[in-house]
Backbone as CSV, one residue per row, in Angstrom:
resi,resn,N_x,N_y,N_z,CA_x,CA_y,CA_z,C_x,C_y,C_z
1,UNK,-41.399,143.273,41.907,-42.001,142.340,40.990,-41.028,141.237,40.640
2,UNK,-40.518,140.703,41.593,-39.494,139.704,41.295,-40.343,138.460,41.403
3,UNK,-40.585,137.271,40.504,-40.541,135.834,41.130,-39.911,134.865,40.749
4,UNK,-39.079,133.963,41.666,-38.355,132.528,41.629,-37.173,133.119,40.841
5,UNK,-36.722,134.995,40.881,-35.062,134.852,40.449,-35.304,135.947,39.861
6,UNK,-36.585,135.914,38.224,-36.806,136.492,37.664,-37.529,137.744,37.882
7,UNK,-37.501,139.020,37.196,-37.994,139.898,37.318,-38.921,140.096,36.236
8,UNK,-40.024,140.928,36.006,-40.940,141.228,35.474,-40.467,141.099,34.073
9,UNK,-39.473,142.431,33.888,-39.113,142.589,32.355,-38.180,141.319,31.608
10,UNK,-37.531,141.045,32.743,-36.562,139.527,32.292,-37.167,138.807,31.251
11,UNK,-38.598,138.233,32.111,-39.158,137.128,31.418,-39.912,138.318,29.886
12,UNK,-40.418,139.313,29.951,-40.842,140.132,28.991,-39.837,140.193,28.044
13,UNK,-38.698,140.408,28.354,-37.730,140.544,27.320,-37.321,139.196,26.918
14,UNK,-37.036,138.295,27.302,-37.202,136.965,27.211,-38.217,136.478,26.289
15,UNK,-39.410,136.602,26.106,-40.083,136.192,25.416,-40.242,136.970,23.844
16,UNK,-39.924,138.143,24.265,-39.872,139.220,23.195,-38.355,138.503,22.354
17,UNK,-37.563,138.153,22.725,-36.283,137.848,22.427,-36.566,136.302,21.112
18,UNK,-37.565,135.592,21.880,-37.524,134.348,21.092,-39.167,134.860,20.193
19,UNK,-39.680,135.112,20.056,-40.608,135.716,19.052,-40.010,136.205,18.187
20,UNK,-38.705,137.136,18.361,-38.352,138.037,17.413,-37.249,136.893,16.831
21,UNK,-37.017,136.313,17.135,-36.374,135.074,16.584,-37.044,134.067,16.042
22,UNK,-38.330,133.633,15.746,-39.026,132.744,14.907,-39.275,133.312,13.766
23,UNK,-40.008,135.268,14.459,-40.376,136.280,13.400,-38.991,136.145,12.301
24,UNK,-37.996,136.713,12.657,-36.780,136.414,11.462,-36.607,135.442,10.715
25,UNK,-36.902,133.700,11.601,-36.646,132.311,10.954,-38.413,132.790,9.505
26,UNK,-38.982,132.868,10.001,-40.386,132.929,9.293,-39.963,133.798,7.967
27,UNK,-39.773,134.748,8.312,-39.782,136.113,7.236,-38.319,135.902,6.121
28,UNK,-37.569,136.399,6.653,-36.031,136.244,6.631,-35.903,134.952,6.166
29,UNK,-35.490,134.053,7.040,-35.203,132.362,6.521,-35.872,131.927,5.520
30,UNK,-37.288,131.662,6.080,-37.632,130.650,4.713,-38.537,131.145,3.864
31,UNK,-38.407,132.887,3.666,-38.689,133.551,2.594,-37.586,133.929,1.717
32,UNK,-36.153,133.758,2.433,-34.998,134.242,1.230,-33.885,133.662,1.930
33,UNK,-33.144,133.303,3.372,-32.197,132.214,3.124,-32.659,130.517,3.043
34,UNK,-33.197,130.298,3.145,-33.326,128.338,2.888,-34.851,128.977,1.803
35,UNK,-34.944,129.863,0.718,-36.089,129.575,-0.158,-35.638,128.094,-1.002
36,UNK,-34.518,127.996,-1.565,-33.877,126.710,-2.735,-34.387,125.640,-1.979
37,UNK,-34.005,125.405,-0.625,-34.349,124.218,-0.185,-35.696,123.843,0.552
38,UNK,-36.400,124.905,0.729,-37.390,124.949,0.712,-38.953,124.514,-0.447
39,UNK,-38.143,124.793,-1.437,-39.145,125.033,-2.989,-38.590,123.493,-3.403
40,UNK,-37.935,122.662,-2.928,-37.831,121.163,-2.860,-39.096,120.326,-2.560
41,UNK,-39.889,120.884,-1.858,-41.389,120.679,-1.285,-42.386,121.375,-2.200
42,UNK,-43.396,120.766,-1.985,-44.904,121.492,-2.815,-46.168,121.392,-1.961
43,UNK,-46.449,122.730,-1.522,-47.546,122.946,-0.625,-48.559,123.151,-1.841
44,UNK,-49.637,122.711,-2.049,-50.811,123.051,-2.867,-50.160,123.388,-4.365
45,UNK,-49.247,122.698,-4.827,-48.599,122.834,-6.225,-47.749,123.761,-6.202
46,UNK,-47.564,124.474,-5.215,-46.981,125.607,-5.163,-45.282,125.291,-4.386
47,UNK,-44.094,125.857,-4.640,-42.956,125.355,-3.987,-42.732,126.020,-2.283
48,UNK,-42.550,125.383,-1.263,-42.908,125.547,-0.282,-42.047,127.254,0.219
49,UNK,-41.080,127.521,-0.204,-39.987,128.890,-0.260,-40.816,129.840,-1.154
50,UNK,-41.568,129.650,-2.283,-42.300,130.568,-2.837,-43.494,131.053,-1.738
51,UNK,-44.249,130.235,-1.054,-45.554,129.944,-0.022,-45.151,130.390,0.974
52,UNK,-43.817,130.350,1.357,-43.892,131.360,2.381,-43.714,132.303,2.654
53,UNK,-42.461,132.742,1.180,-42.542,134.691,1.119,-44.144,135.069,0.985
54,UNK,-44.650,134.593,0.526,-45.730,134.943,-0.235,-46.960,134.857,0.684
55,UNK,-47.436,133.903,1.582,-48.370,133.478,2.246,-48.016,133.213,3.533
56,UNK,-47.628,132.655,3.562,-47.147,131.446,4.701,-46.383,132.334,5.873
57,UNK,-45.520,133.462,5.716,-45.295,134.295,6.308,-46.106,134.949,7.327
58,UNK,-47.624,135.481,6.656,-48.386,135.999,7.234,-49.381,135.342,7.849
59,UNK,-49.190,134.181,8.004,-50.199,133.166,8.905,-49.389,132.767,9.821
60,UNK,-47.929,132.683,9.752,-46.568,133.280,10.600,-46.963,133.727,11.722
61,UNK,-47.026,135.164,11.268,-47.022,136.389,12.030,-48.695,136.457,12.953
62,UNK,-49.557,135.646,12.228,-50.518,136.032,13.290,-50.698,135.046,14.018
63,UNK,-49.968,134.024,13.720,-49.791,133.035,14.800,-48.746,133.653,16.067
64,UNK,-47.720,133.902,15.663,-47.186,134.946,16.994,-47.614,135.741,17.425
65,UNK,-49.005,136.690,16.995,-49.529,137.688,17.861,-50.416,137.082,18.967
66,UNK,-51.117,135.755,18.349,-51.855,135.010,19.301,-51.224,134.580,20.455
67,UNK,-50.121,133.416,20.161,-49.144,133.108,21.236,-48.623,134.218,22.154
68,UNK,-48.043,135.276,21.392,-47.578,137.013,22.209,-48.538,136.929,22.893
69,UNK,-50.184,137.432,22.556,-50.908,137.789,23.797,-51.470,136.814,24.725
70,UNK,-51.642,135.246,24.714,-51.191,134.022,25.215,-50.157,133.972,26.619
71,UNK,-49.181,134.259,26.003,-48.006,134.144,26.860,-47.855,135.371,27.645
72,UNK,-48.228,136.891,27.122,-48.160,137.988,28.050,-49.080,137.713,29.368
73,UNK,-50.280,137.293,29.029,-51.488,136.846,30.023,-50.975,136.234,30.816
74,UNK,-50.432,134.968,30.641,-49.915,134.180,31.872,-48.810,134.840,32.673
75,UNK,-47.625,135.552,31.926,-46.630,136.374,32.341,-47.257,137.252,32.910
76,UNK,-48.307,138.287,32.893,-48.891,139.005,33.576,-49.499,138.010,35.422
77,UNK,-50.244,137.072,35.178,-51.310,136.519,36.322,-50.134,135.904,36.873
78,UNK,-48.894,135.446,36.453,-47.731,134.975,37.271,-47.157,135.787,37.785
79,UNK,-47.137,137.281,37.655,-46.277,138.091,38.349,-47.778,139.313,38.946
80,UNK,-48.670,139.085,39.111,-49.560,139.675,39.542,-50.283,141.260,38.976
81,UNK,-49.813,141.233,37.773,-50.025,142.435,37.442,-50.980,142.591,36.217
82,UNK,-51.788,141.655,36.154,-53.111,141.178,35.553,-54.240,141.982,35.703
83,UNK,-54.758,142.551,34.644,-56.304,143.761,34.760,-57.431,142.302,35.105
84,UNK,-58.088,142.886,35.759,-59.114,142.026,36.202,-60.407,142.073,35.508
């Protein structure tokens, strides 16, 4: 299952690698390190570091499950191992 270098899990782990790295910027970051400079902003009256521990996080996260199964699909039909 090799193509153009890469192997199957490469690009799997690869993608898993930078998901789990937005997931942290999302959750982590701009729910508790950049909240101060965050809450500088006002989403719906609300300070933008409060909105995202709080909300904003979890519209986050299901935005990466979409993209995750998005990007597995094509990673799958590019390396041929796609349910039909």
């Amino acid at each position: 299952m090799e193509h153009g270098g890469k192997t199957y899990w490469q690009t799997v782990v690869g993608l898993l690698t930078k998901i789990l790295i937005v997931w942290f910027l999302i959750s982590f970051g701009a729910g508790i390190l950049f909240v101060e400079q965050l809450n500088t902003i006002k989403l719906g009256g609300y300070p933008l570091g409060f909105w995202f521990a709080h909300q904003g996080s979890i519209y986050g996260f299901i935005a990466l499950i979409f993209f995750y199964a998005k990007k597995m699909g094509d990673i799958d039909r590019q390396f041929d191992v796609h349910e039909d």
